[in-house]
C-alpha positions in Angstrom: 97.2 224.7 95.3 94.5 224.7 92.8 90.9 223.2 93.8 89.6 221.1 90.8 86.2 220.7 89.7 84.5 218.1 92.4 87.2 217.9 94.9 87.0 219.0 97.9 90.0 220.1 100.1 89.3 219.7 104.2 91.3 221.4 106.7 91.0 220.2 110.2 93.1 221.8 112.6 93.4 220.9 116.3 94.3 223.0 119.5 96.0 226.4 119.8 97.4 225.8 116.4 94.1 227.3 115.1 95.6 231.0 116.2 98.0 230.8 113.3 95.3 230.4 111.1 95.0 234.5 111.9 98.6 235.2 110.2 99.5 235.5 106.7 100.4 233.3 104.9 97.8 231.0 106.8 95.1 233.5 106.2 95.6 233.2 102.5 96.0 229.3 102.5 93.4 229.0 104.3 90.6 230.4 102.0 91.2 227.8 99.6 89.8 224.8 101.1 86.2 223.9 101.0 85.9 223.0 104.3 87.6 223.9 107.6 86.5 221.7 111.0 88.3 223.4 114.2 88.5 220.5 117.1 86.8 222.2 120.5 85.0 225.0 120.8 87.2 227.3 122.3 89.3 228.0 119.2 86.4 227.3 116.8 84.7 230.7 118.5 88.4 232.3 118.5 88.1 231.9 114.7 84.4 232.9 113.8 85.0 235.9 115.4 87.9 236.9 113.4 86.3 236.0 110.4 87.0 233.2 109.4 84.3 230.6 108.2 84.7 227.3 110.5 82.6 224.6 111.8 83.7 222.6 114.7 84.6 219.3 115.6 84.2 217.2 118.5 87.6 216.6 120.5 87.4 212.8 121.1 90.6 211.1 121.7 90.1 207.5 122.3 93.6 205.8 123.8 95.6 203.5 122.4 94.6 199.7 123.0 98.4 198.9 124.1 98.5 202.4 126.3 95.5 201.4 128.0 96.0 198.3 128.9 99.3 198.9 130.1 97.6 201.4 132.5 94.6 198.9 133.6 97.2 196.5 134.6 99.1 198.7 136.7 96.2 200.5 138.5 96.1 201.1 141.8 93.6 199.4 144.5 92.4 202.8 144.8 90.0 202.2 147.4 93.0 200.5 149.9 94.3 203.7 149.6 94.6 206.2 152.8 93.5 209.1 151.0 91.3 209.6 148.3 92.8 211.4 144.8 91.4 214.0 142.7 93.1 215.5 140.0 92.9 218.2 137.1 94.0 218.6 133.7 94.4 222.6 132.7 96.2 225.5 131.5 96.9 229.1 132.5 93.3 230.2 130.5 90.5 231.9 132.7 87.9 229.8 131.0 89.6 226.7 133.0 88.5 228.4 135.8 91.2 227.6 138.5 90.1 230.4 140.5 87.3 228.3 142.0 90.3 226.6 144.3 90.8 229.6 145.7 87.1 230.3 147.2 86.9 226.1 148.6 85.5 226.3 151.8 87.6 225.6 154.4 86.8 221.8 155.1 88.6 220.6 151.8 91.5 222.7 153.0 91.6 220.7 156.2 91.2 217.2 154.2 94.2 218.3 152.1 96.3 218.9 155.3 95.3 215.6 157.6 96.3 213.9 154.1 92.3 212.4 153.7 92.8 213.9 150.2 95.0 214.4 147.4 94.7 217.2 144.4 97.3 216.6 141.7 96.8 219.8 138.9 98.7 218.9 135.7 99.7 221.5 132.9 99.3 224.9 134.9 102.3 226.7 135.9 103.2 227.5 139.7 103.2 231.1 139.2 100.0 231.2 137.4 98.4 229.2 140.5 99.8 231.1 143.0 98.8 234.3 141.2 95.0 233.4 141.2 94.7 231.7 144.4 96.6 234.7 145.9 99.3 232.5 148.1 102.6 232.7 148.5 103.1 229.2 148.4 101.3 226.0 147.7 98.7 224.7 149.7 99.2 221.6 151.7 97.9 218.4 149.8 98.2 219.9 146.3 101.0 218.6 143.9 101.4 221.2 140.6 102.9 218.5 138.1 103.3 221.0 135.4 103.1 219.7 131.7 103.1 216.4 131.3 103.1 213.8 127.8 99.9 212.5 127.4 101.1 208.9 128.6 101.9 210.8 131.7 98.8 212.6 132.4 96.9 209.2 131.6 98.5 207.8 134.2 97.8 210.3 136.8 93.8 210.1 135.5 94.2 206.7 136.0 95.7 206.4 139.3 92.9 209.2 140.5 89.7 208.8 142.0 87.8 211.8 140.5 88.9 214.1 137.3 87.8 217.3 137.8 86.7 219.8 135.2 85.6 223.3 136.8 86.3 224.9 133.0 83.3 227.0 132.1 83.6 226.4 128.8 85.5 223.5 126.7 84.0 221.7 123.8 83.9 218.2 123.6 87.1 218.0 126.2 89.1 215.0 125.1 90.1 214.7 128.7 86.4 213.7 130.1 86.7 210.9 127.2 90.3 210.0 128.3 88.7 209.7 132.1 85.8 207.8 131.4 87.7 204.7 129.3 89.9 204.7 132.5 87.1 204.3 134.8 87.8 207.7 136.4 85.4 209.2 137.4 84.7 213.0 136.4 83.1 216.0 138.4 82.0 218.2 135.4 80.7 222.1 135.3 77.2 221.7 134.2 78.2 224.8 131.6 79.6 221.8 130.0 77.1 219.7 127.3 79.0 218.4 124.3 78.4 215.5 122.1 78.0 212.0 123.7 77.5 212.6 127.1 74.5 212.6 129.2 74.5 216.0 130.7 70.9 215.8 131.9 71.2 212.5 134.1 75.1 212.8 135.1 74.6 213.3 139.0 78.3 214.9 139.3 78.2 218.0 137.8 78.3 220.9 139.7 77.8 225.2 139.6 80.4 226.3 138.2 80.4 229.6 140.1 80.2 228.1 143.7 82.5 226.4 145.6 80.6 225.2 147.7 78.6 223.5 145.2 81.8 221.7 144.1 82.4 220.6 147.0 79.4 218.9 147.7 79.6 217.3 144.3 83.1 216.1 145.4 82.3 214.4 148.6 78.7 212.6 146.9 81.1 211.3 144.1 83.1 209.8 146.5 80.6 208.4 148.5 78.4 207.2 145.2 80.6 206.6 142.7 81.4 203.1 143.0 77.8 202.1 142.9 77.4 203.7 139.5 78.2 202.5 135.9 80.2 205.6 133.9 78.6 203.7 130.9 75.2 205.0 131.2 76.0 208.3 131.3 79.0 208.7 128.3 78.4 206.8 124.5 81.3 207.8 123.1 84.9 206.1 123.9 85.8 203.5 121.8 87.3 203.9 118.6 85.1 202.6 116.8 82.4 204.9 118.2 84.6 207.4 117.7 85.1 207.1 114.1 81.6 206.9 113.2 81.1 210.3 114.6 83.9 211.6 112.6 82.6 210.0 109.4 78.9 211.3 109.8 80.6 214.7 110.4 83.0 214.8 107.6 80.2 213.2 104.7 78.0 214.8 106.1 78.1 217.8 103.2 
């Protein structure tokens, strides 16, 4: 297209679709915008060091008013429950850092087995996971869902105690966002500080590099949790929030 005098042309591009961007004709269309806003960090660094002249965007994704209250009135009396349920949203990337299952000491091992805990991963392949944790199968007391649609992995954050989100890097992961307006709480790496969300204060973040660590965070949040308000900790869910964020980025130039 042609760029005429005073408009401006703004490309915002989401997810692993920002690798095309790499590829002719992409590379060409590309250079003719005024602006290009990559969603997550991940893929915004991907493309600044190819070249390309980016700034990112936080990935907020607030849910749908109908979606979510669908899921509030079918939640689950969590605390009735036998067992208590954690669950993570990945991929088969290295910077989700999945590895860290395979270094858990062996008491959350034994919780998995006597069924006093649940881990359900969601989006990460079975040969991936078995690859990294080096197993030949699956341990006891963890459920690989596989990819799921977004109403479906809502519902498994919903139905969860704790989200947790080992990843050393991410962003502003929509999923933390996704958690909080469900009233899930999350265990985050404290490599993680994006927009909204009070990294300093958050009591459930843990080191990233030790399992241990994790696992203390785990078993605190489960013990604490419930006395805690996510609120004061997270600014940024609704979608009104949401959209004045994206406004102040967008006018901002």
């Amino acid at each position: 297209f042609i760029r005429k005098k005073n408009i401006k042309f703004v490309l915002t591009i989401h997810g692993e679709d920002a690798r095309y961007l790499q590829y002719l004709p992409f590379r060409f269309v590309v250079k003719r915008f005024t602006k290009v806003y990559v969603v997550g960090s991940y893929w915004t660094s991907f493309l600044l060091k190819k070249g390309f002249n980016v700034e990112e965007i936080p990935n907020f994704s607030p849910i749908e008013k109908e979606i979510k209250d669908n899921l509030q009135n079918s939640k689950t009396h969590r605390n009735d429950l036998p067992s208590k349920q954690l669950c993570v949203v990945a991929s088969d990337k290295s910077h989700k850092n999945l590895k860290i299952f395979k270094e858990m000491p062996k008491e959350f091992f034994e919780h998995l087995k006597l069924s006093k805990l649940s881990l359900n991963i969601v989006g990460v392949s079975k040969n991936y996971f078995l690859k990294i944790m080096e197993v030949e199968d699956i341990p006891d007391g963890i459920i690989l869902s596989g990819r799921q649609s977004r109403l479906n992995t809502l519902s498994i954050i919903n139905k969860s105690d704790l989200l947790l989100i080992p990843s050393f890097t991410e962003g502003n992961p929509k999923v933390v966002w996704e958690s909080v307006e469900l009233k899930t709480f999350p265990i985050i790496s404290n490599t993680l500080n994006f927009l909204g969300y009070n990294h300093e204060q958050y009591p459930f973040k843990f080191n990233p590099d030790n399992a241990d660590n994790f696992w203390k965070i785990i078993k605190e949040a489960i013990l604490k949790k419930d006395k805690l308000k996510l609120d004061n900790y997270f600014k940024i869910s609704s979608y009104n929030s949401v959209r004045q964020e994206y406004n102040k980025i967008y006018t901002k130039n």
